[in-house]
C-alpha positions as CSV (number, residue, x, y, z in Angstrom):
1,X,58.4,24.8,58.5
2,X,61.6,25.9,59.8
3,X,65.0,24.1,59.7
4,X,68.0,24.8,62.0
5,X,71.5,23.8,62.0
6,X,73.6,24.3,65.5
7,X,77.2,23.8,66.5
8,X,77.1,22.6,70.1
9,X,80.0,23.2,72.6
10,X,81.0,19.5,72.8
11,X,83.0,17.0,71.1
12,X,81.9,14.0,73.3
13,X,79.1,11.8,71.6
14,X,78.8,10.9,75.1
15,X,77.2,14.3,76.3
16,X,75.6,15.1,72.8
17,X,73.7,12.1,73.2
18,X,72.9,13.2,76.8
19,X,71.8,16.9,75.7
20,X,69.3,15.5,72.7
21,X,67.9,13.0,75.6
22,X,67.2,15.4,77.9
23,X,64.0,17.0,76.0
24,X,61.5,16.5,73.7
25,X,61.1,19.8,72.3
26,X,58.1,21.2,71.4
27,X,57.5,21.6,67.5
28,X,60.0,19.3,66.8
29,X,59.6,17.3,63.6
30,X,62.9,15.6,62.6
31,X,66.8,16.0,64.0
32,X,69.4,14.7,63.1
33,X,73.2,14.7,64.6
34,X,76.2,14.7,62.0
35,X,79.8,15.4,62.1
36,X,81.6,17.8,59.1
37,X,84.8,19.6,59.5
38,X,85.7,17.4,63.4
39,X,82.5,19.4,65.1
40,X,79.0,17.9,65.5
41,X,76.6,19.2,63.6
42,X,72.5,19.7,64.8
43,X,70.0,19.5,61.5
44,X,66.4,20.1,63.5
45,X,63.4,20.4,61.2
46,X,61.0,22.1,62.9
47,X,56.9,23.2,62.5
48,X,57.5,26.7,62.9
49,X,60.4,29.2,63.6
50,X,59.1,30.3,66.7
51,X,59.4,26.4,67.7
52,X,62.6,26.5,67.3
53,X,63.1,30.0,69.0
54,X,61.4,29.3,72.0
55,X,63.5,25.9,72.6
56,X,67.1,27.5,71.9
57,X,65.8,30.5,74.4
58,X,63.8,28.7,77.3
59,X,65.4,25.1,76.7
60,X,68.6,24.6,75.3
61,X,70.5,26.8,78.0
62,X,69.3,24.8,81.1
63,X,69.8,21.5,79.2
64,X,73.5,22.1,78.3
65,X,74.2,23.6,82.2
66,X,73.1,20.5,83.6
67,X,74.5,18.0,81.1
68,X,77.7,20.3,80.4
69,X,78.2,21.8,83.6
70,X,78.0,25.6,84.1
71,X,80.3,26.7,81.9
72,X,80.2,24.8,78.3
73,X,83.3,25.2,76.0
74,X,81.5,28.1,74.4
75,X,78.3,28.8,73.6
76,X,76.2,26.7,70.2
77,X,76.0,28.2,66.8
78,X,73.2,28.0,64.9
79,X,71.4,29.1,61.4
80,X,68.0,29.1,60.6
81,X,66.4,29.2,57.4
82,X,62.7,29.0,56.0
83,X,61.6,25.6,54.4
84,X,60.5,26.3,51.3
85,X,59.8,23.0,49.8
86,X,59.4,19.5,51.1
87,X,60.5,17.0,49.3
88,X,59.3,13.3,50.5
89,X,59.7,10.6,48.5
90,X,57.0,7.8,47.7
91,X,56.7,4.8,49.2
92,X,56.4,1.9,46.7
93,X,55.6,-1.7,46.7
């Protein structure tokens, strides 16, 4: 399992809505949209880094050129790291 967190180039909810609508990436378990320090923040649990490789290289670009326009206010951030434990907890009652 891989996890990812990303800075994209936008501070509209508007168009960060539009950009996570605009795929359903493959490999994709969880994400989650946040805001810390006045930027939105990407969390993306994913099955497998290469998952998440393949969608910020062959996917990501195209979505935020056609939801962004050509030229986004700089280009997303992101840091990856290896799940190492998953912890869920138990449903009750």
């Amino acid at each position: 399992m891989w996890l990812t967190i990303a800075t994209p180039p936008t501070q509209s909810l508007d168009q960060l809505d539009r950009v996570m609508g605009a795929a359903t990436p493959d490999g994709l378990r969880a994400r989650y949209a946040c805001r810390a320090d006045g930027e939105f923040r990407i969390i993306a649990v994913w099955e497998s880094k290469d998952h998440a490789d393949r969608f910020f290289r062959e996917v990501l670009g195209p979505v935020l050129a056609r939801v962004l326009g050509p030229e986004p206010a700089g280009a997303p951030t992101m840091t990856g790291m290896e799940v190492l434990r998953e912890f869920i907890p138990a449903v009750t009652g």
